[in-house]
C-alpha positions as CSV (number, residue, x, y, z in Angstrom):
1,X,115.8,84.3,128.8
2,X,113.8,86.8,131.2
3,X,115.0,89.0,133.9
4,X,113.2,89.6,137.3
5,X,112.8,93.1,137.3
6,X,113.9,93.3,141.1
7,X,117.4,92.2,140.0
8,X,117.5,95.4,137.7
9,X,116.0,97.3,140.8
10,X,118.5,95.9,142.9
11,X,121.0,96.5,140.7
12,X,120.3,100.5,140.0
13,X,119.9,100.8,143.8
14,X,123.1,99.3,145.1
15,X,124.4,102.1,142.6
16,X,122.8,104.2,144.3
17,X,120.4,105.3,141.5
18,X,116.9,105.9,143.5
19,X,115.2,107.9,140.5
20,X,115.9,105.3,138.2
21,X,115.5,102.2,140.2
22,X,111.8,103.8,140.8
23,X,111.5,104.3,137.5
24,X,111.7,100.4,136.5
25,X,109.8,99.5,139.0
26,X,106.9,101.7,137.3
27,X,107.6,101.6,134.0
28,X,109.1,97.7,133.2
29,X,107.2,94.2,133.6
30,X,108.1,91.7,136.6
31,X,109.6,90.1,133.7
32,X,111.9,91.9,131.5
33,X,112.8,90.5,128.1
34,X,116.4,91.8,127.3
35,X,115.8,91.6,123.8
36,X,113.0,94.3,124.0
37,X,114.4,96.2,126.1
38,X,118.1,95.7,125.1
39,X,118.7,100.1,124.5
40,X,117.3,100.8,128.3
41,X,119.7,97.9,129.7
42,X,122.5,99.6,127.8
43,X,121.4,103.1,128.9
44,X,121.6,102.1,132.6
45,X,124.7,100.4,131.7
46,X,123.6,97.2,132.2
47,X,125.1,93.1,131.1
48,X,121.7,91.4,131.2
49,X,123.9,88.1,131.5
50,X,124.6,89.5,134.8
51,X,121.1,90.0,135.7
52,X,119.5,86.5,133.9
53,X,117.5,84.6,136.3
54,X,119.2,81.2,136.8
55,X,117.8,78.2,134.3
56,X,116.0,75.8,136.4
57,X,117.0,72.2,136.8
């Protein structure tokens, strides 16, 4: 399972957390593998399960 790294952008910003969305968007892969990166998710207080991209058919 991957996450688009938009959907964590999207995320941080409709929380209103410009500094960090920015961050991501520098720092993080278009594709985001929660396992890897399962401590930052956490920090921003984030379910990846909320963010997965949906399976396709």
């Amino acid at each position: 399972m991957r996450i688009a790294r938009y959907r964590i952008v999207a995320a941080l910003r409709g929380r209103d957390q410009q500094l960090r969305a920015d961050w991501v968007e520098r720092e993080l892969p278009e594709r985001v593998d929660p396992a890897k990166h399962a401590g930052l998710l956490a920090t921003l207080r984030l379910d990846p399960a909320d963010l997965a991209d949906a399976p396709s058919p």
